[in-house]
RODO-853480 format. One line per 4 residues: number of its first residue (from 1); for each residue x, y, z of N, C-alpha, C. Coordinates in Angstrom, 1 decimal. Layout:
NUM> X:Y:Z:X:Y:Z:X:Y:Z  ... $
This chain:
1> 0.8:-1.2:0.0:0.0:0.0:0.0:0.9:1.3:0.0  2.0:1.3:0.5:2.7:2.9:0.2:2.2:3.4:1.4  2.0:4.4:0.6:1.6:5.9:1.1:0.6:6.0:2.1  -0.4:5.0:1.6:-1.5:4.7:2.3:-1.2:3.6:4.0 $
5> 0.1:3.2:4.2:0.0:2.7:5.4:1.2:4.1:6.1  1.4:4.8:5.4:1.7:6.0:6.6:0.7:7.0:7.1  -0.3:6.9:5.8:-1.6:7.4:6.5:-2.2:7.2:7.0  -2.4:5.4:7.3:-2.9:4.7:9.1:-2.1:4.9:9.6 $
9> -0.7:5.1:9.8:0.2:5.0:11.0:0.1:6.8:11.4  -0.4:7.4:10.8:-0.8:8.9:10.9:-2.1:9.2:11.6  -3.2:7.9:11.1:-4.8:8.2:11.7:-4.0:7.8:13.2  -3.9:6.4:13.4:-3.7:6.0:14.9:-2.6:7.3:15.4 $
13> -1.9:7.9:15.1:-0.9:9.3:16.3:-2.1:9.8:16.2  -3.0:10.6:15.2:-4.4:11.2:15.3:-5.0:11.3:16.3  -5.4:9.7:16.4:-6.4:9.0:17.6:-5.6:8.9:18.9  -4.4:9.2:18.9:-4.0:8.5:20.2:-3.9:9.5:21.2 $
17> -4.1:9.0:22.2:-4.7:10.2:24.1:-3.9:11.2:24.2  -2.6:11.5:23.4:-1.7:12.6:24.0:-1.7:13.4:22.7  -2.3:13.2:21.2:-2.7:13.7:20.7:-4.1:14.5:20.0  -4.8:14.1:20.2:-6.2:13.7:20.1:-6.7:15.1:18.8 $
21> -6.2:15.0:17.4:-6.4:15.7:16.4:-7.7:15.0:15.9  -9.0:16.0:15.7:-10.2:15.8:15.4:-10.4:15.3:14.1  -11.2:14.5:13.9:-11.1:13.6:12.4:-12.6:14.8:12.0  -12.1:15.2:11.1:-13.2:15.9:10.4:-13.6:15.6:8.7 $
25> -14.2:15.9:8.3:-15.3:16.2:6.8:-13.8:15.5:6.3  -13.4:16.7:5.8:-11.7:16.8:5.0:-11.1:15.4:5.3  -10.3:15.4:6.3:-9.6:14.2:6.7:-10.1:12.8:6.4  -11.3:12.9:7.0:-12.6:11.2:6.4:-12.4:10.9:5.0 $
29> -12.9:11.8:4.3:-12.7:12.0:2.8:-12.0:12.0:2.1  -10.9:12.4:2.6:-9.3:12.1:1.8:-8.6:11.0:2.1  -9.1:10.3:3.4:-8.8:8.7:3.3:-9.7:7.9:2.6  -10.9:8.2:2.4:-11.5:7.3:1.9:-12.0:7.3:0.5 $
33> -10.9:8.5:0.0:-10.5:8.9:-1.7:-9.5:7.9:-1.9  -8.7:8.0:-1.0:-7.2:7.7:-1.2:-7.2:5.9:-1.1  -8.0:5.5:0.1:-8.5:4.1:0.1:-9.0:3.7:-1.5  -9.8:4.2:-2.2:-10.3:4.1:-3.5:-9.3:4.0:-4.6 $
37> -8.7:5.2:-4.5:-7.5:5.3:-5.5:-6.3:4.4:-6.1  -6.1:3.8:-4.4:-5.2:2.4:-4.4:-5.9:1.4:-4.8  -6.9:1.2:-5.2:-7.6:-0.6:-5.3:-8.1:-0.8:-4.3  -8.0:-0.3:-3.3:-9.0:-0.8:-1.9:-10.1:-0.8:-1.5 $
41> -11.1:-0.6:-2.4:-12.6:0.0:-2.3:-13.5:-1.1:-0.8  -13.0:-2.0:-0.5:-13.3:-2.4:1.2:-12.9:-1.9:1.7  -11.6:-1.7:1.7:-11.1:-0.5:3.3:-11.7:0.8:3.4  -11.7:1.6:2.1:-12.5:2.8:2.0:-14.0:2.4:2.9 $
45> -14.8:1.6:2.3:-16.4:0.9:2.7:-16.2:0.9:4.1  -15.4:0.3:4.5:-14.9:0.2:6.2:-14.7:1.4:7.2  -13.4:2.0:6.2:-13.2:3.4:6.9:-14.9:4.6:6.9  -15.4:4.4:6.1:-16.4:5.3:5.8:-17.6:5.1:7.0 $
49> -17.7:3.6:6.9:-19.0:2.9:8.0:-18.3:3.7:9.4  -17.2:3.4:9.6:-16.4:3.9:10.7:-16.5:5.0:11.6  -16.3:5.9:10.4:-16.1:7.6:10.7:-17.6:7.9:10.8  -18.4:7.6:10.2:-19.6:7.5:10.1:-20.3:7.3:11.9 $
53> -20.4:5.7:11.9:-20.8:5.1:13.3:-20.0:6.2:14.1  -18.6:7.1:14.6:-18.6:7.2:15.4:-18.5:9.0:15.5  -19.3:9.3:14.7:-19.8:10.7:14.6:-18.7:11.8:14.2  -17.6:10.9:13.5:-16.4:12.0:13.1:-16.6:12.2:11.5 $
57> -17.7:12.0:11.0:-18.3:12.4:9.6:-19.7:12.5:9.6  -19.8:13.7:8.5:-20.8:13.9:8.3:-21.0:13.6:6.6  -21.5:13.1:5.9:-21.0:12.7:4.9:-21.7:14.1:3.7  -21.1:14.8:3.0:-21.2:15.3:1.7:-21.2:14.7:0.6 $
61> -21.8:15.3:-0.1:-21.4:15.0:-2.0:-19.9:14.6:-2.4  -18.7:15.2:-1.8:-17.4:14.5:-2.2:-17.4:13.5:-1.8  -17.6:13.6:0.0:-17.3:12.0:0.3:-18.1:10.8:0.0  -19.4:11.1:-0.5:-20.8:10.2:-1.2:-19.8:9.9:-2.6 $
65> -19.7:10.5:-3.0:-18.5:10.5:-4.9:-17.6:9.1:-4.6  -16.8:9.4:-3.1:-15.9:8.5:-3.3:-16.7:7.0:-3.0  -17.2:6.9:-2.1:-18.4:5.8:-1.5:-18.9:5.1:-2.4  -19.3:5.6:-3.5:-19.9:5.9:-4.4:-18.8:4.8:-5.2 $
69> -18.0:5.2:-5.8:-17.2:4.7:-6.7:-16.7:3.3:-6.1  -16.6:3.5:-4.5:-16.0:2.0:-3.8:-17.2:1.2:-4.2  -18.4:1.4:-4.0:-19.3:0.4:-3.7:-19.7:-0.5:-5.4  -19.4:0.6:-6.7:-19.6:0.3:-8.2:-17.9:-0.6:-8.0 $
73> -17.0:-0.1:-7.5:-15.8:-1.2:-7.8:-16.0:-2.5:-7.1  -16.8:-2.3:-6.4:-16.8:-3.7:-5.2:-18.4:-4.5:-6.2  -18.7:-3.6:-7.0:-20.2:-4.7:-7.8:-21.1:-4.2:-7.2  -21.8:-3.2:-6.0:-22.7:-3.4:-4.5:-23.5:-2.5:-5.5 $
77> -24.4:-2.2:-6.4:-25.1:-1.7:-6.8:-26.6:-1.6:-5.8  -26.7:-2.8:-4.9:-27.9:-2.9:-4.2:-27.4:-1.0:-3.1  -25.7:-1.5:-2.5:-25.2:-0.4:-1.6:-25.5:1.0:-2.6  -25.2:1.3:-3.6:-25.1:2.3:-4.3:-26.8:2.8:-4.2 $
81> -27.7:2.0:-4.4:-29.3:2.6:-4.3:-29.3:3.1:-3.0  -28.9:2.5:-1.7:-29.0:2.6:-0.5:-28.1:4.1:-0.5  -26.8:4.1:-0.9:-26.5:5.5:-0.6:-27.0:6.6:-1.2  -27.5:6.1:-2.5:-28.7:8.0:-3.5:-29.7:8.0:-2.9 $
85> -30.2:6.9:-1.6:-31.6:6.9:-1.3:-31.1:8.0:-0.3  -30.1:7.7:0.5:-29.9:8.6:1.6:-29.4:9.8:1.4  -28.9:9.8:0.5:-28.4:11.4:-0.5:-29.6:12.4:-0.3  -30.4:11.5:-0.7:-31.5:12.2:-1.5:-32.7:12.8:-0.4 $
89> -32.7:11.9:0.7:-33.1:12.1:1.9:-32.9:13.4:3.0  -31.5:13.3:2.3:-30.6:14.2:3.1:-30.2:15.3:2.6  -31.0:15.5:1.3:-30.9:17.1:0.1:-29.7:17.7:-0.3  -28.9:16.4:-0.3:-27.2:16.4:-1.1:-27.5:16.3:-2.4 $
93> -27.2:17.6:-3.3:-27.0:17.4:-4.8:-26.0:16.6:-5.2  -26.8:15.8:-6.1:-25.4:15.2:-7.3:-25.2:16.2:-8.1  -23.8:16.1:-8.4:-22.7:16.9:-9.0:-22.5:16.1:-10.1  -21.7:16.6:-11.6:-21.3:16.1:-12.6:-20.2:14.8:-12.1 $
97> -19.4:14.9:-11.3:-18.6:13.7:-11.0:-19.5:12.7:-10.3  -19.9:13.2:-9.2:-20.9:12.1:-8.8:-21.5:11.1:-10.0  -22.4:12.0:-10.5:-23.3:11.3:-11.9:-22.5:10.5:-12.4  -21.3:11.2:-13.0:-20.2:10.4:-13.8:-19.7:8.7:-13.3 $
101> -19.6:9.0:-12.1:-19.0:7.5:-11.3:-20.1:6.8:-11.5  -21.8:7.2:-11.3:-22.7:6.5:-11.2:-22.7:6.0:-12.1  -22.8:6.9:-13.4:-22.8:6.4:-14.6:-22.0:5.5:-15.0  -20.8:5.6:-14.9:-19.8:4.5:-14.8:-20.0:3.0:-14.4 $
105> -20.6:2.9:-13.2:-20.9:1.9:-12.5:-22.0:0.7:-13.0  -22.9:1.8:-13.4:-24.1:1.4:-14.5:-23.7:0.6:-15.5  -22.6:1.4:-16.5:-22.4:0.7:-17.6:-21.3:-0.4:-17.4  -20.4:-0.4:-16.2:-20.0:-1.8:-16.0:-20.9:-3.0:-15.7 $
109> -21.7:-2.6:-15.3:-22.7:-3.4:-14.7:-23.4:-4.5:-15.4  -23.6:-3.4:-17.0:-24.4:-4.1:-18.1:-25.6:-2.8:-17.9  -26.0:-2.0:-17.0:-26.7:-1.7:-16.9:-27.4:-0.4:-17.7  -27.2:-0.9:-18.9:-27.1:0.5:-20.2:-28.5:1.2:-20.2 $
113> -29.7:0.7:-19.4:-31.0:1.7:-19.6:-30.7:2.3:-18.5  -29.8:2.1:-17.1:-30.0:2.9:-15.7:-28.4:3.9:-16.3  -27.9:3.4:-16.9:-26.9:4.4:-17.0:-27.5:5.6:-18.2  -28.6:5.2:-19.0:-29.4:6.2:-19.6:-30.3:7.3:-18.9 $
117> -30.9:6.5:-18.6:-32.2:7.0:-17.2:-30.9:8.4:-16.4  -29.8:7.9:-16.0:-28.6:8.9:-14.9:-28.4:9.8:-16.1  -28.4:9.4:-17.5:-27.7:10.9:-18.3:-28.7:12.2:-18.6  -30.0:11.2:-18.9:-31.5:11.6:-18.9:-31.7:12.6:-17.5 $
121> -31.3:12.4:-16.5:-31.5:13.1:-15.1:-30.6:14.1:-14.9  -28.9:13.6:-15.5:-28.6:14.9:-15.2:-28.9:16.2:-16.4  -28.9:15.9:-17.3:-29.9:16.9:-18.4:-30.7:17.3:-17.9  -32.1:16.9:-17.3:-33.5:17.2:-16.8:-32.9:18.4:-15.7 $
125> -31.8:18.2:-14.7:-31.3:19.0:-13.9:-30.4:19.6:-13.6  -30.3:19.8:-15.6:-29.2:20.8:-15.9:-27.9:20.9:-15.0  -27.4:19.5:-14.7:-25.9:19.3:-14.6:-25.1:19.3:-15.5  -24.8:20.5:-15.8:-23.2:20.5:-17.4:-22.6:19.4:-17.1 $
129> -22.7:18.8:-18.4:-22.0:17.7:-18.7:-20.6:17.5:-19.2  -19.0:17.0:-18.4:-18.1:17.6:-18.9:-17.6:16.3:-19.8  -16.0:16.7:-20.0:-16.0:15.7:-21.4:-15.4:14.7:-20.5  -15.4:14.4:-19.2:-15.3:13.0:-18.8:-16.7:12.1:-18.7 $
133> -17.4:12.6:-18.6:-19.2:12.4:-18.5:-19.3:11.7:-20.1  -19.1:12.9:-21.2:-19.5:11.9:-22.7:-18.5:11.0:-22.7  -17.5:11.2:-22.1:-16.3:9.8:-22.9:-16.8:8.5:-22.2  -17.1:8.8:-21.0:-18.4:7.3:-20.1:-18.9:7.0:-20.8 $
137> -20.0:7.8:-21.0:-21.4:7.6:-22.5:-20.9:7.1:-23.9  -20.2:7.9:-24.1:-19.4:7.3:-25.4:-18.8:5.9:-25.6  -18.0:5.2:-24.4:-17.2:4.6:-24.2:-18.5:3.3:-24.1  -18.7:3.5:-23.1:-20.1:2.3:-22.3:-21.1:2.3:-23.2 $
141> -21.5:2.7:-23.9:-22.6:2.7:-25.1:-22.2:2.2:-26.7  -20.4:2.5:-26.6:-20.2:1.5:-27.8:-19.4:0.2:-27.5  -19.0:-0.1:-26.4:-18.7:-0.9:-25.7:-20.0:-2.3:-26.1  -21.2:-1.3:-25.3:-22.9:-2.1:-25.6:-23.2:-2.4:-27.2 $
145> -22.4:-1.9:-28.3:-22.7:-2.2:-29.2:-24.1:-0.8:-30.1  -23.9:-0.6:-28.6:-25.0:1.0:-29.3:-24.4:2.0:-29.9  -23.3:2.1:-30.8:-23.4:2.8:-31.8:-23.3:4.0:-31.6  -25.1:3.6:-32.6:-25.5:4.9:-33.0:-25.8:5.8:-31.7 $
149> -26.1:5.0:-30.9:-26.4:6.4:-29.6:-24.9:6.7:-29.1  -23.5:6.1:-29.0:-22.4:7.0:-28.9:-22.6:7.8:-30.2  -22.9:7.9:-31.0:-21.9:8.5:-31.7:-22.9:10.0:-31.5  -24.6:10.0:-31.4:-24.8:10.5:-30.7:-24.4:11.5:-29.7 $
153> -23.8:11.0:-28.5:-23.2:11.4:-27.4:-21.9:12.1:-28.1  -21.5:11.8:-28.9:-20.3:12.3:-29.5:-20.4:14.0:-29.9  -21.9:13.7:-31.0:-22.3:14.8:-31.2:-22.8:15.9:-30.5  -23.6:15.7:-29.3:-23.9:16.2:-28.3:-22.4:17.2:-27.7 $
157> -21.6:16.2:-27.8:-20.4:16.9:-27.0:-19.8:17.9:-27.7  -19.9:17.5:-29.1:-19.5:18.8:-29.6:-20.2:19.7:-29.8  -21.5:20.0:-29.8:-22.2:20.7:-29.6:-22.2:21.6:-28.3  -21.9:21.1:-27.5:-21.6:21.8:-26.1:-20.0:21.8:-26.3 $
161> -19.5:22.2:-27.6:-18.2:22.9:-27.2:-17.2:21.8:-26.7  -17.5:20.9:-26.6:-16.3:20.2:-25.4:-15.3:19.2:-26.4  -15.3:19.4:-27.5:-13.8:18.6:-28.3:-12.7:19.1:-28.4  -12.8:20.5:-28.3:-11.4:21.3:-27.9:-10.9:21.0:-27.4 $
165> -10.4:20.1:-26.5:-9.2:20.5:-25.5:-7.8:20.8:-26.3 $
């Protein structure tokens, strides 16, 4: 793991009685980005339940993003309903990255009408779509053999400007 086991040997001085540095938003979230980033999407799941149960998170839209992505890498699509339910509950906007991971997760999945339905919603709610968003769409939709709806999405994107880079 690297990097990532000096950053437990960091949480525990954190936690420990003669230090006692408050685990907040920030801190939660950047381990449990960083848990993601390495291949770990259980330890993330773990650390999150954690910080969570013991009131040193409050969870946001970043930290939901990362959650989010652990639970599509781990297959938990049941967990992933469970967390937009509580998102949603909890009057946390999805963000274009958000969407994006979801979408992502979707089209791993097989799931090419719920990863439609998520492009369909973020349009309806005028979430700008950026060009990591169509290259998902693009990618996962000819991947599916659909074509003509990437090529679609292709067009769309140029339409909104975004082949420039």
């Amino acid at each position: 793991m690297g990097k990532m086991d000096r950053v437990i040997d960091l949480l525990e001085l954190m936690s420990d009685d003669k230090f006692k540095y408050p685990f907040d938003n920030y801190v939660c979230s950047s381990v449990i980005s960083g848990f993601v980033r390495i291949g770990e999407p259980e330890l993330a799941v773990g650390f999150y339940e954690t910080a969570v149960k013991s009131g040193s998170l409050t969870p946001n839209t970043v930290t939901c993003t990362s959650v989010l992505t652990a639970y599509c890498k781990l297959r938990n699509m049941d967990k992933v309903s469970d967390l937009v339910s509580w998102m949603e509950n909890n009057e946390l906007a999805f963000d274009v990255v958000f969407y994006s991971n979801w979408v992502y997760g979707c089209l791993r999945e097989g799931l090419i009408y719920d990863a439609f339905r998520k492009y369909r919603e973020m349009v309806d709610k005028k979430v700008e779509l950026d060009i990591i968003s169509y290259t998902i769409l693009i990618d996962g939709f000819s991947k599916d053999g659909n074509v003509e709806r990437a090529v679609g999405f292709l067009y769309k994107m140029r339409k909104d400007g975004l082949d420039q880079i």
